[in-house]
N, C-alpha and C positions, 0 to 999 in steps of 0.2 A: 385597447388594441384597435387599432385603425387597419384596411384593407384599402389600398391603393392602385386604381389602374391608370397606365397612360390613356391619355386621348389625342387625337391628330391635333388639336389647336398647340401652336408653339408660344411660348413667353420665356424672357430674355433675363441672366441672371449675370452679374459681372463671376469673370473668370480670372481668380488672384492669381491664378500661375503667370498669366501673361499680358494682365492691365486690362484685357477686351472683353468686350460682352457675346456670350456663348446664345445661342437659341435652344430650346431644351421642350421636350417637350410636358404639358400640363399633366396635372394628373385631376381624377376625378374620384370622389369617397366612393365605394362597395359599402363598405361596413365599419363602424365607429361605436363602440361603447365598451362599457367595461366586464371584462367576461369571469375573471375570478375577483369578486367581493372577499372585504375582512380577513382576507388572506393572513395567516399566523406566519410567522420563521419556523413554526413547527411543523407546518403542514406539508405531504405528501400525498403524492398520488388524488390530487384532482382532476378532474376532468369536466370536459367541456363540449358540445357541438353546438358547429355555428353555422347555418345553411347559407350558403351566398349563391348570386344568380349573378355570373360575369355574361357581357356582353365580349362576345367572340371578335368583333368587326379590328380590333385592333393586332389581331396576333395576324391577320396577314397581311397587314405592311410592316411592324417589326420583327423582324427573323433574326432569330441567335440573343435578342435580347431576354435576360434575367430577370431584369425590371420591371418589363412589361405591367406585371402581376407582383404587388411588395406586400410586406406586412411590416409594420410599424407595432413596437410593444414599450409602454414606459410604465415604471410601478410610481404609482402615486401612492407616499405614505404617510402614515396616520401618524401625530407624535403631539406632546402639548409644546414644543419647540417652536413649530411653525408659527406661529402667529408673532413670534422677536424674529423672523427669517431677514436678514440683511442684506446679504452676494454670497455670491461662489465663487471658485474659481475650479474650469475642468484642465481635462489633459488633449483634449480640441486644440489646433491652432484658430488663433481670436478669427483668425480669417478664411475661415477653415466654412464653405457653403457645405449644410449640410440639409437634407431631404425633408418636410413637413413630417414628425412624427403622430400630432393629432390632428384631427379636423377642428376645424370651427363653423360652429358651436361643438364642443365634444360634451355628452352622446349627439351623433348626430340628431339634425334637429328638437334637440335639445333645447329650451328655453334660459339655460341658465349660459351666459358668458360670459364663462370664465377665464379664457383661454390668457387674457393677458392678464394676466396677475404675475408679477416679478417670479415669486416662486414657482411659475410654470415654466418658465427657461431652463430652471434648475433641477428641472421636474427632468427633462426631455436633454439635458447634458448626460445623463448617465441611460438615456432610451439607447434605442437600436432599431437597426429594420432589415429584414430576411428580405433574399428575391422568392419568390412562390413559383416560379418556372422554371425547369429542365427541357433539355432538349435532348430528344431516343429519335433511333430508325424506327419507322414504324413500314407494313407492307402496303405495297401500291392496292390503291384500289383500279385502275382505268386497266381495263387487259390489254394489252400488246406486247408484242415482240422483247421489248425492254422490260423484263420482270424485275429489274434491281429495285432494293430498299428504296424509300423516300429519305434521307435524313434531315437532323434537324426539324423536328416536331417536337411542336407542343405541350408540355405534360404540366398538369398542377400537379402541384404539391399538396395531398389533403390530410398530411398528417406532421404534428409541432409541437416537439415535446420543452416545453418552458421549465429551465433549473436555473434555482437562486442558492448562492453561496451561503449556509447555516453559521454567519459570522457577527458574533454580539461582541466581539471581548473589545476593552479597552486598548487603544494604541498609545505609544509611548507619542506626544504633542510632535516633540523634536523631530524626530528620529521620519514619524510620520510626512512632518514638513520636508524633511532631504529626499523621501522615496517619490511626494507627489513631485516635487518639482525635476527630479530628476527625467518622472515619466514624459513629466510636460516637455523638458528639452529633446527628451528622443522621442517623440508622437510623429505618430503620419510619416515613419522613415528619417526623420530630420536628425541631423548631428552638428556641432556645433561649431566645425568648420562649414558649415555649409548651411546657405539657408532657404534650401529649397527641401519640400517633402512632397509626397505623391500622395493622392487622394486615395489612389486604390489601398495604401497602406492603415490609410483614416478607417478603415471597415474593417479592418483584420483586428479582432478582439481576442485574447485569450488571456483565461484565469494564471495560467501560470509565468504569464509577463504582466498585465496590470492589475492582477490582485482587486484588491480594495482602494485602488491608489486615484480612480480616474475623477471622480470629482470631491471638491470638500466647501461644502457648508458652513457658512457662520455664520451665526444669529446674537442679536444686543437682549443679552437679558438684564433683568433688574439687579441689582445691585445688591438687594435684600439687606439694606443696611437704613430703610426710610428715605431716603434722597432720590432724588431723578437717575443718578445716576448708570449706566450699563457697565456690563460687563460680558464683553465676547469672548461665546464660548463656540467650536467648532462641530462636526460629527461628517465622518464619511458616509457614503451613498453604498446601497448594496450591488454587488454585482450580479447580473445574472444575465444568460445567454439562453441560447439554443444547441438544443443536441443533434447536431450535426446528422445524426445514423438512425435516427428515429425512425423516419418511414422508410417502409421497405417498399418492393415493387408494386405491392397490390395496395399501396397508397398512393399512387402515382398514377396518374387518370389524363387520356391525352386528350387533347382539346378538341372538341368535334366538326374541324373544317378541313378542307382539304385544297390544294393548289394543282390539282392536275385539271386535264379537258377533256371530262365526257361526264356524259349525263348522268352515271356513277356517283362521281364525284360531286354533281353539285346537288344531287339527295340525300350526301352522306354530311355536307354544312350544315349546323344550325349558329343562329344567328344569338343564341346565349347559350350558356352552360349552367346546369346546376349540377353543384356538391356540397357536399356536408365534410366544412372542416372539424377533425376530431384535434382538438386542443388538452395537454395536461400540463399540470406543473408542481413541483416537486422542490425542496429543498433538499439539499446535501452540505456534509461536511467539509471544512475544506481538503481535506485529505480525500473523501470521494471522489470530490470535484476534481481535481489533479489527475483521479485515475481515470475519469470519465472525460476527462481536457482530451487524454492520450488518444482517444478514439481509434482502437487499431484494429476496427473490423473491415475490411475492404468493401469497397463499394457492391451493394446486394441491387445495386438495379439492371432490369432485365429489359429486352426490346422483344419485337415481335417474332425472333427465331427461337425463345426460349418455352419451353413447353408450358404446360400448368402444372406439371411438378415439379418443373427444376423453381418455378414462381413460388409454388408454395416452400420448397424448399428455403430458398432465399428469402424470404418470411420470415417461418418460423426461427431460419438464422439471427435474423434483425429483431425479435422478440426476445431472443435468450440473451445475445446480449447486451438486450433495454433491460435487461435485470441485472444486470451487472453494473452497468451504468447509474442503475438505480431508477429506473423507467418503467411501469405498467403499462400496454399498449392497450386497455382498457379498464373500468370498473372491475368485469367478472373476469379479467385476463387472469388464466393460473399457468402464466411463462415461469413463474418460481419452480411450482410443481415440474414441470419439464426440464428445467434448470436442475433441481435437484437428481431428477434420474437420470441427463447428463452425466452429471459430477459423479453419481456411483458409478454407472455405466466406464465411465474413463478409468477411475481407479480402478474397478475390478478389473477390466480389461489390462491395463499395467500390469497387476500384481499376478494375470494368469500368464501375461508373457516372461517375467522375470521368474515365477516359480519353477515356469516350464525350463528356462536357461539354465535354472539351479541345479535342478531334478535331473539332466540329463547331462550337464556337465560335474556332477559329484557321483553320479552314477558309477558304481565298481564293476557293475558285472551284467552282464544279459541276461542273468537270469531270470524264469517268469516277466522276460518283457518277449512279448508274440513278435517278433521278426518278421514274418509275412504282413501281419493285420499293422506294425508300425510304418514298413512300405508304403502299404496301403497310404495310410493319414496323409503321410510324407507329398504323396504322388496327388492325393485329391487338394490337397493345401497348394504346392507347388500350380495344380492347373487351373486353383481358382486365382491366382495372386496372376501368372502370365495372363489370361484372358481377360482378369481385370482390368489392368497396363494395357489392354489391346484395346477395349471399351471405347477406354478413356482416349486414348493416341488417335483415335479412326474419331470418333465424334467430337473431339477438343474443338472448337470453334476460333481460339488462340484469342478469344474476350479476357478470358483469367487465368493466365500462363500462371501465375502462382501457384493458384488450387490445383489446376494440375498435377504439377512438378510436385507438391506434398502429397497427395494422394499416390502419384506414384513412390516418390521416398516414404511414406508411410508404410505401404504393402511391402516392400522390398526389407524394409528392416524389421516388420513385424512376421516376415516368416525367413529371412534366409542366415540369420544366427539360430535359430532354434534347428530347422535343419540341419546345417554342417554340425550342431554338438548332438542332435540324434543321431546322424551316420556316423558320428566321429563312436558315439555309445556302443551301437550295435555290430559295427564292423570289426572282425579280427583282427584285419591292421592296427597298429599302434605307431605312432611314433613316440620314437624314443629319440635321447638324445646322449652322443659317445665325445669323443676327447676329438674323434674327425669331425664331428657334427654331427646335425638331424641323419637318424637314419629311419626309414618303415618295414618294423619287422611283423611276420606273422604269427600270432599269440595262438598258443592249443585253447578248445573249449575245454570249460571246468568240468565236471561230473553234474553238475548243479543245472550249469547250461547245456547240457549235453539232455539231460532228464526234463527241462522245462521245452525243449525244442522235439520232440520225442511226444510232448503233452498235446504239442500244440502244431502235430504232421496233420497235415491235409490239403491240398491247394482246388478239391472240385466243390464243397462245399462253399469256400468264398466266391469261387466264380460266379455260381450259381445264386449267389445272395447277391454278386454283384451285379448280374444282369438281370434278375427278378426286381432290383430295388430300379434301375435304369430303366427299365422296360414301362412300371407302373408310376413312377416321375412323369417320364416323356407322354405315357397312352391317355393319363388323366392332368395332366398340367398340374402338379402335385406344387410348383414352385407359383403359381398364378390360381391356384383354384384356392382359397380360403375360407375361413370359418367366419372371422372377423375382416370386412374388407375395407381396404383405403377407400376416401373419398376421390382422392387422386391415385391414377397409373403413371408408374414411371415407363412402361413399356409401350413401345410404339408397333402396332400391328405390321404395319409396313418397315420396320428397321430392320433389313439385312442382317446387321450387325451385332443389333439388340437379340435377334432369332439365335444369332451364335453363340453369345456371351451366354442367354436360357440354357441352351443344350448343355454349353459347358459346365455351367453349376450344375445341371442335374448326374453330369459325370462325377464332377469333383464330389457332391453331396454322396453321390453311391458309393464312392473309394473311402469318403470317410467316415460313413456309418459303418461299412462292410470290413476298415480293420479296427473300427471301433468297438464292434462286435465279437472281432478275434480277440483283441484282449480282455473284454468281458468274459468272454469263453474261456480261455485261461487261467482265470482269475478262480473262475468258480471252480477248475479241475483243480487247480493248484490250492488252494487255499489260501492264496498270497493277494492282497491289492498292489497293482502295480501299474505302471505306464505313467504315471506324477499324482504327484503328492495330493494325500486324501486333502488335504483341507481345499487344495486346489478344485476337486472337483467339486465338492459339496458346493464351491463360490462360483464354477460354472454355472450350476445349474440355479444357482439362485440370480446371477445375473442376468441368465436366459428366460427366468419366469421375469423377472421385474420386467425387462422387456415388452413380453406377452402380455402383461397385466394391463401395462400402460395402454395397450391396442382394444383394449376391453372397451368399447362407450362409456365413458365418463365425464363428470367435468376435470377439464384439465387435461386432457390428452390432446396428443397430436392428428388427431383424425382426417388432415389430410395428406399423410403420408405412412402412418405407421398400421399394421397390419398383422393378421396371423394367421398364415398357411399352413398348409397339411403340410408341406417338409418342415418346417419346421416343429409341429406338432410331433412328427416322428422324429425327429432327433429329440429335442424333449421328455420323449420316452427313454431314447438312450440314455442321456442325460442322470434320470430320474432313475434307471439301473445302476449306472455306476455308483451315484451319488450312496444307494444303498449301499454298495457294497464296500463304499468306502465309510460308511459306519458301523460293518460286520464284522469287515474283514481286518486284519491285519498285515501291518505293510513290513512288518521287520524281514528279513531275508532269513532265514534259517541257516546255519553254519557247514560249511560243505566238506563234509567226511572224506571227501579224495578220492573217492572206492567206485570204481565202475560197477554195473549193476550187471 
């Protein structure tokens, strides 16, 4: 692995698009040797740090350039082949300039020169090389009048996750020959009416266009018959790249100079940088690889208007899923672990919204369902889902209209079907349908409904639960005051906004503990469990502890976002009643006799 920076000295390279010679400028070695040794096809999850000390004087006379800052990576490998090594042929056009992958001497100053030995061309046909520079806004440092961002700043890149294709098996000679050469003809854009191809197309790698196909090796072996004579036999090159989504924002380190004019600004320059590149590499399948080609996590990098939770957030994003990809963002990284209570967390949360759809649209009857205390749920759900959508609409920054636009489609379908088939459950109307059409008639209560509504008269008692629960939210910060607390706040002291969305959880939270407690209350006069299906609850509340658990100091949690407050501690208690009583109690409806009382 070689690290590359430009330097202002220019030298001149012939330019095949157009006959002439281009002026370009040099580059000068950072760092040159070899960072994962004896590397297997079996091996995963390596890792490496490589501390480099860049000189800054360059990044401000190139602006916008990628370059700037490259990394060069080529696997050199071990075989008893090598020594009958003959040519190659790649999928490169022959004419095709391409960037120094190693220094010379490589390791740097290095006594052994090796660099030109025939098989090192062949070596550095199937290399590559990353830019190591991004460009974010970042905020003015010089006060005045003009507050706007700076853009176009300088960011390293200090984190490169290296994957190699887990591919041994035998190709068919032929078959092999028609795909390399096939590659060869369409490389760099090029087609066969035409025979021009564009450089910028030379860099664009992916496993599921060139495969194993881009260079191929032959070597004169012996003939093993006593005679001089060979016998050429071929073998492909392995492929391997870069995972693209590896480093997340808080890998991303911007460069410490700045282009403004005041005295600010020129104590906030240094004239080098050090970081510690954190480097792994990993094989995969090729069916992994395909899935981890797809890359369909959206861009997680953040500028200076992003909080440090929405950072951490966008992180831990980028870690979950580097496990899917098949990526550890460290040695003692346990993204698995958070991975895995993802994955329950998703499915339970599925299977409570579908039981819930089930539950209330098979539902026969009202009976033993609390009609006031389902109000309730109904009215705290409905005001946490609008104030959510208001959150989100008033702070959108219009960076990532996508997440957005799902987080809003998300809420909206995760609460307004269960809704319409609870009011469709509990309301007397019905619709029916006649020979004219839909008609809405109104249904008499049963004897059964009529007794379980009669069980469950009272409206001063809820009030009074509900503004005792509201009162001691709001007077101790019951939704910010915690047991276990994040390392990060999502809350911003100063957010208008953030103040409203609080207030309003702690409504919504009071409405839904308070008709969560009517039909507890119900449940125990009546003898019936009711409001959805026992199993559904019991996997509430174990979704809700797995939760909690995870917020416990550990290794392997998210500690800087996940948390466990007293509201939540008191719904947990709910929680923790129901759950009982949906292993007491029974949920069969008893048969309704017809007979007023």
């Amino acid at each position: 692995m070689t690290v590359w920076e430009k330097s202002l000295v220019l030298m001149t390279h012939r330019n095949f698009l157009d006959g002439y010679h281009d002026a370009i400028s040099s580059e000068k070695v950072v760092f040159s040797d070899a960072v994962f040794r004896d590397v297997r096809m079996s091996d995963t999850n390596l890792h490496a740090e490589v501390p480099l000390q860049i000189p800054t004087e360059i990044f401000h006379e190139m602006q916008g350039n990628n370059n700037v800052l490259r990394a060069s990576f080529v696997v050199i490998p071990k075989s008893p082949l090598l020594p009958y090594y003959k040519h190659f042929t790649s999928w490169y056009p022959h004419d095709f300039f391409r960037p120094q992958l190693k220094s010379f001497p490589f390791p740097l100053n290095s006594t052994e020169h090796t660099y030109h030995r025939p098989i090192e061309q062949a070596f550095d046909s199937f290399g590559f090389t990353i830019p190591m520079v991004e460009y974010h806004s970042v905020a003015p440092i010089c006060l005045s009048d003009d507050t706007s961002e700076i853009a176009n700043h300088p960011h390293v890149i200090t984190r490169t996750h290296l994957r190699m294709v887990r591919e041994t098996r035998l190709f068919n000679a032929s078959l092999y020959t028609g795909l390399h050469e096939s590659l060869q003809s369409t490389a760099c854009g090029h087609y066969p009416e035409s025979e021009a191809w564009h450089v910028t197309r030379c860099h664009e790698r992916r496993y599921i266009h060139n495969v194993n196909y881009e260079t191929r090796l032959w070597f004169a072996l012996p003939s093993g018959d006593g005679n001089e004579t060979t016998r050429e036999e071929s073998a492909y090159a392995p492929f391997m790249d870069v995972l693209q989504s590896s480093a997340g924002p808080r890998d991303v380190v911007p460069v410490p100079i700045n282009r403004e004019t005041c005295a600010e600004a020129v104590r906030s320059s240094q004239e080098t940088m050090n970081i510690t590149w954190r480097l792994s590499f990993g094989t995969l399948s090729p069916r992994r690889f395909l899935l981890s080609d797809l890359d369909i996590l959206p861009s997680q990098r953040s500028d200076h208007t992003d909080s440090d939770f929405s950072r951490a957030m966008k992180q831990e994003t980028t870690e979950l899923f580097g496990v899917v990809y098949g990526h550890r963002h460290g040695p003692e990284s346990s993204a698995g672990f958070r991975l895995l209570r993802f994955t329950i967390s998703l499915i339970s949360n599925s299977l409570l919204f579908f039981l819930a759809c089930i539950y209330w649209f098979t539902r026969p009857t009202s009976a033993f369902i609390s009609i006031p205390g389902t109000l309730l749920i109904v009215s705290g759900e409905l005001c946490a889902c609008v104030f959510g959508i208001y959150y989100i609409l008033t702070q959108s920054t219009g960076k990532d209209p996508g997440v957005d636009v799902s987080f809003i489609v998300y809420s909206l379908i995760g609460n307004l079907p269960s809704t319409i088939l609870i009011l469709r459950a509990i309301s007397p109307l019905k619709l029916a349908w006649t020979f004219t059409g839909p008609r809405i008639r109104w249904v008499k209560r049963t004897h059964q409904e009529r007794a379980s509504a009669r069980l469950d008269a009272g409206w001063l008692w809820r009030v009074s639960l509900f503004a005792a629960l509201t009162l001691v939210y709001w007077a101790f910060d019951f939704q910010h005051t915690y047991i276990f607390e994040p390392a990060l706040f999502a809350r911003n002291e100063n957010d208008t906004t953030g103040r409203l969305s609080d207030n309003a959880a702690t409504v919504a939270d009071a409405l839904i503990i308070t008709g969560t407690v009517s039909q507890l209350a119900l449940n125990h006069r009546s003898g019936v469990f009711a409001g959805r299906y026992r199993v559904a609850q019991i996997l509430a509340l174990l979704s809700e502890l797995l939760k909690q658990i995870s917020a416990v100091p550990q290794p392997g949690t998210q500690r800087s976002t996940l948390s466990l407050s007293y509201a939540e501690l008191v719904w947990n208690a709910v929680l923790v009643v129901g759950a009982w009583q949906a292993c007491v109690m029974s949920s069969r409806i008893p048969e309704d006799d017809g007979m007023d009382e």
